[in-house]
NURO-671042 format. One record per residue (C-alpha): x, y, z; residue in one letter. Coordinates in steps of 0.05 Angstrom, whole numbers, m for minus. Layout:
BEGIN
(site (X Y Z) 'a') ...
This chain:
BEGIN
(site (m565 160 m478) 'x') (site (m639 185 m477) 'x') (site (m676 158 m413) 'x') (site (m724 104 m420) 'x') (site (m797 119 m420) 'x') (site (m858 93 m375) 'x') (site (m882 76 m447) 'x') (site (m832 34 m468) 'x') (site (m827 m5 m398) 'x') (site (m901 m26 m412) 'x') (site (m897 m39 m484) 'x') (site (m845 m88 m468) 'x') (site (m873 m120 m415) 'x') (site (m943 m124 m453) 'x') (site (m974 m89 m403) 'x') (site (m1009 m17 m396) 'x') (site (m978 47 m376) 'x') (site (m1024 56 m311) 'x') (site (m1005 m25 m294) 'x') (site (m931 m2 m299) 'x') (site (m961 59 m254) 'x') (site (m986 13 m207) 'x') (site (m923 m31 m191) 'x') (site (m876 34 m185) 'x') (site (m937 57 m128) 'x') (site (m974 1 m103) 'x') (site (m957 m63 m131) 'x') (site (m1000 m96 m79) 'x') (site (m1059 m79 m133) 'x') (site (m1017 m125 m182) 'x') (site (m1019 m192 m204) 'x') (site (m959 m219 m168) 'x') (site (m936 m249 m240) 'x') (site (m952 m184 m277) 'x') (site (m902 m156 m221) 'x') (site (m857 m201 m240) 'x') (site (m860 m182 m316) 'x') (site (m866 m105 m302) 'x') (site (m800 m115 m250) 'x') (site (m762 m147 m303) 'x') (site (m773 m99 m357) 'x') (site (m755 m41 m317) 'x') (site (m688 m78 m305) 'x') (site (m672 m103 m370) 'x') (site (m689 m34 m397) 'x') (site (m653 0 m349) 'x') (site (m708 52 m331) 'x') (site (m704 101 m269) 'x') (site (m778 121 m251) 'x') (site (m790 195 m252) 'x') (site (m788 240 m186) 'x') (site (m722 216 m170) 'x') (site (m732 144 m171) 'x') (site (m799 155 m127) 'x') (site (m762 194 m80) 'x') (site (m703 137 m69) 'x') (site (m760 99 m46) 'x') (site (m819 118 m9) 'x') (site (m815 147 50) 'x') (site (m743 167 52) 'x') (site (m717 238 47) 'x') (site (m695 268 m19) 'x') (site (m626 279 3) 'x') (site (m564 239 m18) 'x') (site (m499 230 40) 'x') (site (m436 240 7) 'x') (site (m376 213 56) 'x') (site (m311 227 38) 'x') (site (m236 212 65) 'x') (site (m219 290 71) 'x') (site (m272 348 55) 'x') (site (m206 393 54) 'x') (site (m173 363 m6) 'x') (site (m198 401 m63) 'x') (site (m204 329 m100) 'x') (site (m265 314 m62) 'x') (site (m290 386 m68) 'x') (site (m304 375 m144) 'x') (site (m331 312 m132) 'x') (site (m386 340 m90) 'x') (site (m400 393 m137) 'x') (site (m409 344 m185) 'x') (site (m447 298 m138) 'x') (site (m496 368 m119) 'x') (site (m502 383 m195) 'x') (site (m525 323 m213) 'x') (site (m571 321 m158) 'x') (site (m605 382 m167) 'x') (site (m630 349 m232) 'x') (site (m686 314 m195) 'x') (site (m693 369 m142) 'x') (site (m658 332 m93) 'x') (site (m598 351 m37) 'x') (site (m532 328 m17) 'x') (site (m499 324 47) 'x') (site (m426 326 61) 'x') (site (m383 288 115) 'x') (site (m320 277 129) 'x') (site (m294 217 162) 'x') (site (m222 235 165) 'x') (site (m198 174 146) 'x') (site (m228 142 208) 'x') (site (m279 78 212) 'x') (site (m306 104 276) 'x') (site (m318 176 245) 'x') (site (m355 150 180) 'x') (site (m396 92 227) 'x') (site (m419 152 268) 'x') (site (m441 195 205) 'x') (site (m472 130 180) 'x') (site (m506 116 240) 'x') (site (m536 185 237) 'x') (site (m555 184 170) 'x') (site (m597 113 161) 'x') (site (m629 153 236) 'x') (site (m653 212 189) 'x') (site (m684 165 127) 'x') (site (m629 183 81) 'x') (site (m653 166 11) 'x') (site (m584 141 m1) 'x') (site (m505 145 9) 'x') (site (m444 151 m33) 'x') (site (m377 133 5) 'x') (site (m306 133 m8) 'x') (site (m295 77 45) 'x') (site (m243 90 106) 'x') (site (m227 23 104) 'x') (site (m247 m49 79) 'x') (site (m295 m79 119) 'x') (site (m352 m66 87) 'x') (site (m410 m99 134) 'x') (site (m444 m33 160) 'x') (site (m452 m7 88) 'x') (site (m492 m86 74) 'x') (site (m538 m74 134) 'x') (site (m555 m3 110) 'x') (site (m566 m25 38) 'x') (site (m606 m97 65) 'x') (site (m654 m39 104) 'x') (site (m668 2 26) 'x') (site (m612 43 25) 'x') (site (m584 49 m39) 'x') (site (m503 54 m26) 'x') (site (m445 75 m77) 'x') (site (m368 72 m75) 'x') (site (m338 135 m96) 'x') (site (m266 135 m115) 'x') (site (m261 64 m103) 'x') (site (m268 3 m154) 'x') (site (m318 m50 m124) 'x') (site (m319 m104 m181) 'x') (site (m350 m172 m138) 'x') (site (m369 m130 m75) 'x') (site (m432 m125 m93) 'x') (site (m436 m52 m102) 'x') (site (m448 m4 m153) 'x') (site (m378 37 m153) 'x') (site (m353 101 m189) 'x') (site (m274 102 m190) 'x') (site (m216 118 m236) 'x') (site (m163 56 m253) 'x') (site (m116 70 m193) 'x') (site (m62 21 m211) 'x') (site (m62 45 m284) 'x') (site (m49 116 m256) 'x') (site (8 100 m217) 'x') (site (39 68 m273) 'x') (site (33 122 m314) 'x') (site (67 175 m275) 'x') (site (122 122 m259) 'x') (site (116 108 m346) 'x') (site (139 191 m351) 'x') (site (185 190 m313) 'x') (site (224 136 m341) 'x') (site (213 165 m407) 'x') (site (238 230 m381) 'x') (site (299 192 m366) 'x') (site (293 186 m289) 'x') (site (322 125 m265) 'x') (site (321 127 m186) 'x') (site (249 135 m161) 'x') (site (213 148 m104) 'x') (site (138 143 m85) 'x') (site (113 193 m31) 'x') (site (46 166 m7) 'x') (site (3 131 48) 'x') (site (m25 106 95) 'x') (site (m22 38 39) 'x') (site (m88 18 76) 'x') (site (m116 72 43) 'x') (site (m139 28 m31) 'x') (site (m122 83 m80) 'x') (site (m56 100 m48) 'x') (site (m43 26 m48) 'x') (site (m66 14 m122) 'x') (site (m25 84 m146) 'x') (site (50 51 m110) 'x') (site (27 m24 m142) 'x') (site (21 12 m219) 'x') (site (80 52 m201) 'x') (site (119 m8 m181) 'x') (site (102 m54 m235) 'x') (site (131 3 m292) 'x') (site (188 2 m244) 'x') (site (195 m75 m249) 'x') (site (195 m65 m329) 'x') (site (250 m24 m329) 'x') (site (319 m61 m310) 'x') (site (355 m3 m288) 'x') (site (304 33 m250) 'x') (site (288 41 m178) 'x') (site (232 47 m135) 'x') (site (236 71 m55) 'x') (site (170 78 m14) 'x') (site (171 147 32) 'x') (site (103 129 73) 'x') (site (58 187 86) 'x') (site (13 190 159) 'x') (site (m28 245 114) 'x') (site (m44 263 44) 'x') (site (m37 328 67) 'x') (site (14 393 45) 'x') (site (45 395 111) 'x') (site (60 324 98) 'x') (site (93 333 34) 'x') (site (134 384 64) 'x') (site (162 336 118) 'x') (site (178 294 68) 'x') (site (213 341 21) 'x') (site (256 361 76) 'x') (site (278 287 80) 'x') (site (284 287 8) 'x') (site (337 344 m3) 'x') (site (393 305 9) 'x') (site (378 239 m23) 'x') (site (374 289 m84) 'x') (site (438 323 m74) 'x') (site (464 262 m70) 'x') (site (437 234 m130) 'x') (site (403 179 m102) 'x') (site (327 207 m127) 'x') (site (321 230 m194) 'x') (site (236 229 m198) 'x') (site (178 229 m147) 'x') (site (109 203 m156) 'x') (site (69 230 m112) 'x') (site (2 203 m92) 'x') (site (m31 264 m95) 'x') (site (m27 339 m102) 'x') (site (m26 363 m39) 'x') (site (34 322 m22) 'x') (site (74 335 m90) 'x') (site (53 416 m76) 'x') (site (85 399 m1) 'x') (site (147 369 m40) 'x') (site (155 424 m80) 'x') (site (160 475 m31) 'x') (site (209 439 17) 'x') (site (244 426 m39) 'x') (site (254 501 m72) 'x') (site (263 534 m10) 'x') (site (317 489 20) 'x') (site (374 520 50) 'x') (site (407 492 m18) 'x') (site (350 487 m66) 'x') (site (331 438 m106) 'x') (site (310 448 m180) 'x') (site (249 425 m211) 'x') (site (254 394 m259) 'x') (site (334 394 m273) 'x') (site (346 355 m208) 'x') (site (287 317 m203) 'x') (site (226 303 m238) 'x') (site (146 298 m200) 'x') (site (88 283 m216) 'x') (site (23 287 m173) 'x') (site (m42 263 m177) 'x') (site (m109 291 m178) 'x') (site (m92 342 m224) 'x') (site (m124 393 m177) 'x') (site (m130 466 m194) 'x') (site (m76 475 m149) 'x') (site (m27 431 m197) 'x') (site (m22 482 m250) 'x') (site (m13 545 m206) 'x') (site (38 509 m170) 'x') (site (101 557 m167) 'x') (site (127 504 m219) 'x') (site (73 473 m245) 'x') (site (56 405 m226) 'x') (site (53 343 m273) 'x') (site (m7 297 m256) 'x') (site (m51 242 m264) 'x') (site (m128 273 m287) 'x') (site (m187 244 m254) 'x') (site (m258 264 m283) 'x') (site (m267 289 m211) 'x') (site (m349 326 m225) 'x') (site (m363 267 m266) 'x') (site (m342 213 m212) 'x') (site (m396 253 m167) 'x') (site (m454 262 m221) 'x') (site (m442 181 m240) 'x') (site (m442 164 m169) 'x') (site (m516 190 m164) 'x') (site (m537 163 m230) 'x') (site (m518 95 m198) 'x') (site (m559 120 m133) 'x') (site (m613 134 m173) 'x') (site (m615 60 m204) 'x') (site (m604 28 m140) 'x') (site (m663 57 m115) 'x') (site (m706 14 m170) 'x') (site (m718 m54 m144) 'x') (site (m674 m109 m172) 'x') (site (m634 m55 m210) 'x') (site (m568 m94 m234) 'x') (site (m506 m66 m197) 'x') (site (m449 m33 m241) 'x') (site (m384 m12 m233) 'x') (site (m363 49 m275) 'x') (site (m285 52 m285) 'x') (site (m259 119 m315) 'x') (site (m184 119 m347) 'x') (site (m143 174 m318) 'x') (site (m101 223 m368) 'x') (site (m33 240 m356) 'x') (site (m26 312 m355) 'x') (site (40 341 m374) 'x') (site (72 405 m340) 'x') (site (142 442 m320) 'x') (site (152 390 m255) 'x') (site (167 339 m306) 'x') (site (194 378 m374) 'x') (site (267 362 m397) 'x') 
């Protein structure tokens, strides 16, 4: 889509460029009604004023914050290369913290961040009370949710359709033939570990002769995984598990070691089916490689400063972009 021009703005508000000038700069120069009429151009029109929406408003700094759950999973990696890439487009910076999955971490960063002028934040929430991220956005601060859908929150949002990939990578596994299922994932506070279990249980539901059994995680984490592998082993033997869905890579990589170097090993995928999600780089170099759910990782980043980047224009609409995820075949899964 090519970006809207000054020009335009003022053509369709019947005004001149250098009134158009004026509102962006100093719209106390302007006709309150011509402010008006200028304002509502720029949002119907969707236009984003040049030098990085005027800096993310005037005085701030030309940095972006970019919180995220865990700076070690290699899922938020991309997405702040993405975030950085973009970024760097209008000469500006990005910051990265990690809360840790912890309210009282990510308040802290926040805290420190409106302290410094941040020109705005992008957040994948810790939790869902969302009141500090309202004061910081009623003081100018534009704020996105990464990795999280926000439809009626009030924010703009950048996420992938959670519940849709869960059901998928329950979907291929009942296609595969798997009929006794289990879901390694959690905390369930956690939204997109919540939404991934609810799509995975619903293609569970349609299937009659299927199963579903919940093996909560404390961690998304490999050592995790592992823990829960070992657990795993003899459900397998047993042939009370026949598939995993895993809510992310790290775990199902954690799985898949406990489960091939067992005392009595398991096969992948003879014994059991899995399926991650992510689709890190990780997946595919996986000693067997790793079935998963694709996110658009770089492009959840670069849309979540687009959306900063519109926020920062006065009476800017809020949207919430939804991406599909891809299910990405591999060995884990293979009859």
């Amino acid at each position: 889509m090519m970006a809207v021009s000054v020009k335009e703005v003022a053509a369709h508000a019947g005004v001149s460029v250098g009134t158009v000038s004026n509102v962006l700069n100093r719209p106390d120069q302007v006709k309150p009604e011509t402010v008006v009429r200028v304002r509502d151009a720029i949002r119907v029109l969707g236009y984003v004023p040049n030098s990085a929406a005027r800096q993310l408003r005037e005085g701030r700094s030309r940095s972006l914050a970019l919180v995220v759950l865990d700076s070690g999973n290699p899922f938020f990696t991309d997405v702040a290369r993405g975030a950085e890439d973009r970024a760097a487009q209008d000469g500006l910076s990005v910051f990265l913290a990690n809360s840790s999955d912890s309210t009282e971490r990510e308040e802290r960063h926040l805290d420190v961040f409106e302290q410094q002028r941040i020109g705005g934040v992008l957040i994948s929430p810790a939790g869902d009370d969302l009141s500090r991220l309202e004061t910081m956005r009623g003081h100018g601060i534009p704020v996105v949710l990464v990795d999280r859908e926000a439809a009626g929150s009030g924010f703009s949002s950048v996420a992938v359709d959670d519940v849709a990939g869960g059901a998928l990578a329950a979907r291929h596994l009942l296609e595969t033939g798997r009929r006794q299922l289990a879901f390694v994932g959690g905390p369930l506070r956690i939204r997109q570990v919540a939404d991934r279990f609810q799509g995975a249980s619903a293609a569970v539901t349609a299937e009659p002769t299927a199963t579903l059994r919940l093996l909560g995680a404390d961690e998304m984490t490999l050592d995790e995984g592992r823990r829960i592998g070992e657990a795993l082993v003899p459900l397998i033997k047993q042939g009370r598990i026949d598939g995993i869905v895993a809510a992310n890579d790290l775990l199902a990589i954690g799985v898949q070691r406990a489960l091939l170097f067992a005392e009595e090993p398991v096969r992948i995928p003879e014994d059991v089916g899995l399926v991650g999600y992510d689709d890190i780089d990780f997946a595919a170099s996986a000693v067997v490689p790793v079935t998963s759910i694709r996110q658009p990782r770089e492009l959840i980043g670069a849309t979540a400063v687009e959306l900063a980047l519109e926020q920062a224009v006065d009476g800017a609409p809020v949207r919430n972009v939804v991406f599909a995820p891809e299910l990405v075949v591999r060995a884990s899964t293979a009859r």
